[in-house]
N, C-alpha and C positions, 0 to 999 in steps of 0.2 A: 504494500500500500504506500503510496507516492502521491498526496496529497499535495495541492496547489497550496502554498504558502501565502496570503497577498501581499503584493510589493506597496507596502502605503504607510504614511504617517504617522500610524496609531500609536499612542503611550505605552510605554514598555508592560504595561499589567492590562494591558487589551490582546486577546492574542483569537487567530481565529484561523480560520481553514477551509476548503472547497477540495471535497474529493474527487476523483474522476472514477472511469468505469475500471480501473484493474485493482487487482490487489485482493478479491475478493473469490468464494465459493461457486457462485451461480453460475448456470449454463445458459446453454441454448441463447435464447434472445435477447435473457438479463445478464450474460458473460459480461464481468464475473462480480463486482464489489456494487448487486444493488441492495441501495437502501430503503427502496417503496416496498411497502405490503400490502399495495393495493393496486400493484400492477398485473397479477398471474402468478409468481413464483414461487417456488414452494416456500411455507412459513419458517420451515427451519433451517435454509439457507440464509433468508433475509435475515433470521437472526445470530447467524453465524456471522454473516456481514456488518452487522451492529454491533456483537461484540469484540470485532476488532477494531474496528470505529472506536468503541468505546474506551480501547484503552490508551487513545490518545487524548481523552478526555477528562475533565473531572465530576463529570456527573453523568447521568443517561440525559441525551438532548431532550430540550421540550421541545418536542413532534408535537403538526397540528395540522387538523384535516380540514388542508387549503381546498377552495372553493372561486379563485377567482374574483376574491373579491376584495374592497379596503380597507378590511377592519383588522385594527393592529390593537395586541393588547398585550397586559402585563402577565410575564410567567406566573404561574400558582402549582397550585397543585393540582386541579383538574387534569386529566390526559386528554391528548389529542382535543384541545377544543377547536370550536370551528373558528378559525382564522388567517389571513394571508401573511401577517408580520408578527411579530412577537419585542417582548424589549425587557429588559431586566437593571437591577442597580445593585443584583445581590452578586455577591462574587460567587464565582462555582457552579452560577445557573449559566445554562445553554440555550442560545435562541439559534433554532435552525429550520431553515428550508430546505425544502428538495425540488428539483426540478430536471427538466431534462427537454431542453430550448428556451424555455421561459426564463428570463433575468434574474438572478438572486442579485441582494445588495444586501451588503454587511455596512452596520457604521457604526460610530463611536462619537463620544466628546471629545477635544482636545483635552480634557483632565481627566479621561480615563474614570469618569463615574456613571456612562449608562451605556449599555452599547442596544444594537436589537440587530433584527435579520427580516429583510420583503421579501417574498416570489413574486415579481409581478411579470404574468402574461400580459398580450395585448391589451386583455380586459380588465388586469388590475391596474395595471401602467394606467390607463384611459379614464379607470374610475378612481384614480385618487389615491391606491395604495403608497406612492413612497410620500405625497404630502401626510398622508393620516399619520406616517412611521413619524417622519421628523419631528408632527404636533405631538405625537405620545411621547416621548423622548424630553419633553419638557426644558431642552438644552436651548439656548443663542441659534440660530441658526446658522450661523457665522461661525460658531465655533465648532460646527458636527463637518466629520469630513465622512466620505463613500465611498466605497469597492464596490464595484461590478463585478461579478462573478461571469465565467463562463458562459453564453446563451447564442442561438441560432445568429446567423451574420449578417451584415446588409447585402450579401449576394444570393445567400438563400431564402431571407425571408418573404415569399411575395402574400400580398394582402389584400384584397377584394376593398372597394369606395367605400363600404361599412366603416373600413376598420381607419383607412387617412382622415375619414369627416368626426372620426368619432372625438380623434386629436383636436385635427384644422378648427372644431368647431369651438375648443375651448382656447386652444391658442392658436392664432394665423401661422406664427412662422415655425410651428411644426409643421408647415406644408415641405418644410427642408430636408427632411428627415424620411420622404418616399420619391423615388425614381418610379416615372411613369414607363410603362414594358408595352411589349407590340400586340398584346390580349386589352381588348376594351375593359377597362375596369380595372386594370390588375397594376399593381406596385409592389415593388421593392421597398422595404421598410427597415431602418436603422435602428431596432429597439438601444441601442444605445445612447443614438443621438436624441432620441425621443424623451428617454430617464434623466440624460444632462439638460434638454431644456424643462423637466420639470421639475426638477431639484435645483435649477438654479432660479426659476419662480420663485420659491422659499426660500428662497435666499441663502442655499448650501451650493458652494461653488469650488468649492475642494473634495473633489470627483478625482478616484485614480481606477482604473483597470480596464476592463473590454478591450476587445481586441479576438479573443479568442468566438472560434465559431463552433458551435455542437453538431450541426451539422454536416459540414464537411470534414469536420476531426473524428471520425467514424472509429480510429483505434485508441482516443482518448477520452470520449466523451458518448453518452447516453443521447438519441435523438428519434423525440415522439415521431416528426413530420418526418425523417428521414426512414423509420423502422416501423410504427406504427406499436407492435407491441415490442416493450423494452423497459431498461429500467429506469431508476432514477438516482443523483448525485444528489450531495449535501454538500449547502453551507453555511458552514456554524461558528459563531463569535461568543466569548464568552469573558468575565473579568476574573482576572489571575489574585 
């Protein structure tokens, strides 16, 4: 297991991580290190895969059964609640997402007292989830810096007028962010460039990572649109 380290800023007692697809039991489709249990796989691989996850960590993650949508909230003790982001101020807890094309974002304060974790797909990105993160987070906005994790790239991702109006319509110059293709209707969409102009709406403008694509890293990375059935990665920030 060869986790992605993120290259960013954070306070030496912020530490956090993005796993990719190896390192792990599973076969066939989920070969080999997946962490969804709600993808097909058998249950006691997935948690064969968990607990070697787990002992790069100090606690078991707070898992939460995302839905696409932008509600961010404070870890507890419930399991798996229904939610897109997560955020904590207790050291030892674990805020993590899974995803596999959809954007994880890790952040933190510059003082190293809250951190959390968004999945946002198209449809969380669009409804709000990494503004909801930053208001839950209760930090400066100024002073919260952001990892981008891993997620499908502006070469593969194309997206039907739904999905550019769903932006364009709350901000114009998201219209920057989709290259029009030779299919009526159809665009190339930057989920990247997309997260940077709405975090820096909020006034979070100390953005480091993307770059990487899930899609065409087919022997590093997990890819829904690419595989259809498959597994899913984790990224998880937690305070030291």
């Amino acid at each position: 297991m060869k986790p992605i380290v993120p290259d960013w800023p954070a306070p030496a007692r912020v530490k956090s991580l993005m796993t990719t697809r190896t390192g792990g039991v599973s076969e066939a489709s989920w070969a080999s290190l997946n962490l969804g249990d709600h993808v097909g796989d058998a249950p006691a691989r997935v948690a064969a895969n968990r607990a070697r996850l787990r002992q790069r960590l100090p606690a078991e993650p707070g898992w939460l059964k995302q839905v696409h949508s932008a509600r961010a909230l404070e870890l507890g003790p419930e399991p798996n609640p229904e939610a897109d982001a997560s955020f904590t101020r207790e050291p030892g807890q674990v805020c993590a997402v899974l995803t596999a094309d959809c954007l994880p974002v890790l952040f933190c304060d510059r003082a190293g007292s809250v951190v959390a974790a968004a999945h946002a797909g198209w449809r969380g990105l669009a409804g709000g989830v990494l503004e909801a993160t930053v208001a839950a987070m209760q930090a400066p906005p100024a002073e919260i810096i952001a990892w981008m994790g891993a997620a499908i790239g502006p070469q593969a991702f194309e997206v039907g007028d739904e999905v550019r109006q769903a932006f364009v319509n709350r901000h114009p110059d998201a219209g920057a962010a989709f290259v029009p293709q030779p299919a009526p209707g159809k665009w190339l969409a930057d989920i990247y460039q997309l997260a940077r102009i709405r975090l820096d709406r909020v006034g979070v403008q100390a953005v480091y990572g993307g770059g990487r694509c899930t899609f065409s890293e087919a022997d590093s990375f997990y890819s829904y649109r690419r595989d259809g059935v498959t597994g899913r990665m984790a990224a998880l920030i937690w305070l030291g």
